[in-house]
Each structure stands twice: as C-alpha cells, then as structure tokens.
N, C-alpha and C positions, 0 to 999 in steps of 0.2 A: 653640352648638347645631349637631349634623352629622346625615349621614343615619344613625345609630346611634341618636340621641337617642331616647328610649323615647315612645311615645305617647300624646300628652295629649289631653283633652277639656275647655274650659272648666268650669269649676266649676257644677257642680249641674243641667248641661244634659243633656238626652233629645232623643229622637228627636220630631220634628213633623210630627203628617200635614198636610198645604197642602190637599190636596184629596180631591177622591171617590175612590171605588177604581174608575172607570170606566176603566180599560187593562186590555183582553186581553193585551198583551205589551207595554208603555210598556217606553222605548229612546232611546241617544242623545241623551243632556241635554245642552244645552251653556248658558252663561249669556251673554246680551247685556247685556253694561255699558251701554250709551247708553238701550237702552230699559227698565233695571231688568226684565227679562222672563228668564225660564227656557222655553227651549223640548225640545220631546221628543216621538217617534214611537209611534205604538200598529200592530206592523207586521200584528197578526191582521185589528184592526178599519179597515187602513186609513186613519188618521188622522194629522194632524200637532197638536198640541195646545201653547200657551204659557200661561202666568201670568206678571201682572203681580204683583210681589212686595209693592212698596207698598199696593197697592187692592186685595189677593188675589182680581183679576178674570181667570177661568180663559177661553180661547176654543180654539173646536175647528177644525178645517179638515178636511172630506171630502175623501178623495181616491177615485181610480179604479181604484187598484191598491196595491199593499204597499211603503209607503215602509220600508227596514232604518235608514236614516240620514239624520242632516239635519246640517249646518256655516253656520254665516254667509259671507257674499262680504263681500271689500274695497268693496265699491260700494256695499252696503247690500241685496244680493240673498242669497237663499237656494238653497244645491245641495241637491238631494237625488238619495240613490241609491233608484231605485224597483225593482221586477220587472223591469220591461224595459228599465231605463238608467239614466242619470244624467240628471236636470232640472234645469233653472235656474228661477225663478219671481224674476221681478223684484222684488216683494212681497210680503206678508202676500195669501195668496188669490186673488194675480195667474194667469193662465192658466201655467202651466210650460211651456216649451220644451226639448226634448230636445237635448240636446247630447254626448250620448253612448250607443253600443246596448251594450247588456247583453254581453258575451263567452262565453257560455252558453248551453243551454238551458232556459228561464223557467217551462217543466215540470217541471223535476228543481232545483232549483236557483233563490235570488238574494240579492240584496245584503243583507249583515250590517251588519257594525260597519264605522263608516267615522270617520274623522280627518284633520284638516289637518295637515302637519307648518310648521313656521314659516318655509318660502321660500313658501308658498300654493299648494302641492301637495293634491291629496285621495286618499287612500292608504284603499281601501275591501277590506270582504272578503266572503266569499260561505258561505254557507251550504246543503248540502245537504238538499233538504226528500226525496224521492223516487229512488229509481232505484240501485240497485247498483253500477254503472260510474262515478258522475257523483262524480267528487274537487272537492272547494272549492279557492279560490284567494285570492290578495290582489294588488290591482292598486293602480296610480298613474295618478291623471287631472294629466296637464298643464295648467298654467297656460294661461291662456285667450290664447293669441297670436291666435288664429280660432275661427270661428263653431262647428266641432269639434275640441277638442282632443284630441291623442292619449291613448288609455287600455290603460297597459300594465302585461301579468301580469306580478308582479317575485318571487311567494313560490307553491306548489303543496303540496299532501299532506296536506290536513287536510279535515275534512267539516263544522267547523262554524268559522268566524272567530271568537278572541277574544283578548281581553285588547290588544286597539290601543292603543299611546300612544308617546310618543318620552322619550327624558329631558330635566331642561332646558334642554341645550344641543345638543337637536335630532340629535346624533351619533347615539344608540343606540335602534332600533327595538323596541317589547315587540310579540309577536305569539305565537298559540298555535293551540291545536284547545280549543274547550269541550266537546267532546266527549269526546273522547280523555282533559283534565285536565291539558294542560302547557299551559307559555308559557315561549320561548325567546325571547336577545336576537339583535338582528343589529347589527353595525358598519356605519354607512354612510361608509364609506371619501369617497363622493363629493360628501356633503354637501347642496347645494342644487343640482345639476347635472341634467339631466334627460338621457337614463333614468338615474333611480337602479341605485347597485351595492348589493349587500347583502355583508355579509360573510357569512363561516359559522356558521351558530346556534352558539349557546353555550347549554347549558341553566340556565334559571330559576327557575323552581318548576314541582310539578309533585304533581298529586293524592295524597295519601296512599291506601294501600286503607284500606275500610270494609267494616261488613258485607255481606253478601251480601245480604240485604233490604233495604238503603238504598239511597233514590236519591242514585245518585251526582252531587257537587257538580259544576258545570260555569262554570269561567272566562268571565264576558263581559265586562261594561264596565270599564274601568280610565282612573284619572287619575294625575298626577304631581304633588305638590307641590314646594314651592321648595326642599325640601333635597335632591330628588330619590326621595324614598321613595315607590313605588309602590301602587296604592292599586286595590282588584279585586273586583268583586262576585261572590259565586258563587252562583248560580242552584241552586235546591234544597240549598242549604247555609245558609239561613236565616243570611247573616254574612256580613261582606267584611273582605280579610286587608288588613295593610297593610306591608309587605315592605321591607329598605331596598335598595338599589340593590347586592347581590349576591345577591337571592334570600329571604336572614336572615329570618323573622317576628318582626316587630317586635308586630305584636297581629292579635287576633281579635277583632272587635266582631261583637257579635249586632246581628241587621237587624229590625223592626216586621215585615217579614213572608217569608215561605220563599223565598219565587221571587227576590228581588234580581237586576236584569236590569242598570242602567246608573248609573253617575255620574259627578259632576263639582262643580269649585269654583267656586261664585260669593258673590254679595250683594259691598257696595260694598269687603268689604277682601278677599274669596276667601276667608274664614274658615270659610265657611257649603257642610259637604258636602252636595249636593241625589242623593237616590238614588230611580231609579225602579225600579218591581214588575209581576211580570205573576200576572193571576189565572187564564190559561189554563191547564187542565192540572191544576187543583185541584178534586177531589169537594168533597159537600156537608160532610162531617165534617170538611175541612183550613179549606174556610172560614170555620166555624164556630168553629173555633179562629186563625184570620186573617182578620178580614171585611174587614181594611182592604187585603188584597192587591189591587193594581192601582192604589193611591193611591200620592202622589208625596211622599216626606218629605223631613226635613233635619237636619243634625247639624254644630251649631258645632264646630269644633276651630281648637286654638291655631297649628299654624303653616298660613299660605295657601297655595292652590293657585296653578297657573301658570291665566294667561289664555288663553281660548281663540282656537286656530290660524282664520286665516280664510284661504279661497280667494280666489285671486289671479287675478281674474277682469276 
C-alpha cells in the first residue's frame, strides 16, 4: 500500500454525529491519546470545547475573546492562539497566560489555523476579517526557551490561512489562501532549526472554477495520514478531498454538512477521521436541509492518521 493507493472506508461505515450542532465556526480538532478527549474551537462564539469519546461527555470552556486555534504542550498545557496572541493555559480552564502579542492589527485581522510541526514549534496563520490593506500571514512561535518566546512571520500574501499541515517526515510544509482556493507546498531545507527557512512554493492544488452562482469552496483544516496523502476540508463545498502527496485526487467524499471547517485523526488506532462544521453563514432554508451544521462527526477509514504535533514548551 503507497500514497497512490485508492481510498478506502471501512465496510458499511457512515458519517457519526458525536454531538449537538452548537458551533458557529468549530476549528482545529486535534485528538489527545492519554485523555481519550477530542478537543476544538468555536472561534464566532468564543469557546474552546472537548469530548470525551468513551462517556460521550461534551464540556464547554468560555472564553474572552476569539480563540482561531488550540495544540497540546509537552507538559500537559494547552497553547492557544487567541485575537490578541498566543496563551498558554496550564490546564483545562486554568487562567491563560500570554506568552505572545498578536503581530497585527486585532481590528482588521487574527489567528486562523494553527499546527505543531514535530521538533514542537507552533506555526499559526491569520486570517483577514476587515480592512482593504491588511494582507494575512503565517508565523512560527519558538519553542519555549523563556517566559516569551520569539514569534516569527516566515510566509505573507494570502487573506485567509489554510490548509496547515507538514508531511510525515516533517520536511514539507502544506499551506494556502482559503480564500483565494490554492494550497502550495514549501521545502523546509532547515528542518528543526529555528528561524525556520521555507523553500519556494511549489504549487498543489488549487480551486477548479465553478459556476458563478456558487459559493465558492474554500480550503481550511487539513491532516496527513501515514502514507502521506493529504486530507482537506472545503468549507462550502459540502466534502473534503483527499490528495496523494503530489497534489493527484485520490477521492472526494461528501461531508454531513456544507460548511466543513477542520479535521483530524484520532481514537485509540488514528482510524477514526473527526471533522468539525460551522453553522454561521447559513439562512433558515440551508439549515433546514443541514440542521446538523455546527455538530462534530467522524468517519472510520482504513489507513491511520499521524499523531498529533505537541508544543515544546
């Protein structure tokens, strides 16, 4: 079996809703092996949100401002990138502490999709909300030497961050504009070194046109599995493609609901794709015909995903 191999779905499996359709914009799933828990961001309503997979016991965490992304630490802490920076939160619920200011204006502008890469770097991106001028970017938070580590822009030119992931042997960076409809790779010549070098995009996929009455699909969460084939939600494209590692479609699987915002591989073999959905941005006739948008589903397939990158904190 290579990254060609055509793609399979366990026998007689469907999509599973976990839970309510309570996300305005649920984001950024990642899976914690130790705690059997899925966690993931709702960045409209400001919340951070996990399930326990075993007890299907869902808990919510208020927050103060618009979390884009959330990662595990090596310590057993949580980063997240909020509006105005990067937080550390020692624990489930603990006070967060800032450990990094936003490189932006938090008017026009904040934190998207964000990723570990595997030396426990956090490689986050930004998202244009406002403003004519204000271009998005993708940065790199340093490893935690000190109480603030340096956070540097290493990518520019795009207005919405998507499609984040590495391959997996950490060399080749996926990154895009969701906006726009591409996602190009980059060679990281320099590996685990800090400041990262990027090589020069090479293009990877990249939107087909559609009609002119359709909303146009827009690239955001993406994961990698073990043979390296790329895996990509497309937001108002009702489906996420799954790509082998030179761009090639390998399939198109339809998603439970239109908005498809993030995913990722967990449960105890990585078998188990977890995708979340946002119901913001849907009238009453899209709901109607999707009431479950904003719920959190899952879809067994045969080969596992890579385990999630933690901060090296």
């Amino acid at each position: 079996m290579d990254s060609t191999t055509p793609v399979s779905l366990h026998a007689g499996q469907a999509w599973e809703c976990l839970t309510a359709p309570s996300c305005a914009w649920g984001a950024s799933p990642f899976w914690h092996p130790q705690q059997e828990r899925l966690y993931w961001v709702d960045s409209i309503l400001e919340r951070i949100w996990r399930l326990h997979l075993p007890s299907g016991r869902v808990e919510l965490w208020q927050l103060t401002q618009a979390p884009g992304s959330i990662v595990p630490c090596r310590s057993g802490a949580l980063l997240m990138a909020m509006r105005n920076g990067i937080l550390l939160s020692a624990s489930w619920q603990d006070v967060p502490q800032q450990i990094a200011v936003a490189p932006y204006d938090p008017a026009h502008q904040r934190f998207h999709d964000g990723q570990c890469d595997p030396w426990g770097r956090f490689w986050v991106g930004t998202r244009v909300e406002t403003g004519t001028q204000a271009v998005a970017g993708l940065y790199c938070l340093r490893r935690r030497e000190r109480p603030h580590p340096e956070l540097r822009q290493v990518a520019s030119g795009v207005i919405e961050s998507g499609g984040l992931t590495w391959s997996p042997d950490g060399r080749t960076l996926y990154w895009g504009d969701g906006q726009r409809g591409w996602i190009e790779t980059h060679a990281l010549p320099s590996a685990g070194q800090y400041p990262p070098l990027l090589g020069d995009p090479q293009p990877f996929w990249r939107r087909p046109p559609g009609p002119a009455d359709e909303m146009p699909a827009r690239p955001q969460g993406a994961a990698v599995d073990r043979l390296g084939r790329y895996w990509v939600a497309l937001l108002d494209g009702g489906c996420m493609l799954c790509l082998d590692p030179k761009g090639q479609l390998l399939a198109r699987i339809p998603t439970p609901a239109q908005r498809p915002t993030g995913l990722c591989f967990g449960g105890p073999d990585l078998r188990t794709l977890f995708l979340t959905t946002a119901r913001s941005g849907l009238g009453p006739d899209a709901l109607k015909r999707d009431p479950d948008s904003g719920a959190v589903f899952a879809l067994r397939v045969e080969v596992p995903g890579l385990p999630v990158n933690r901060y090296e904190d």
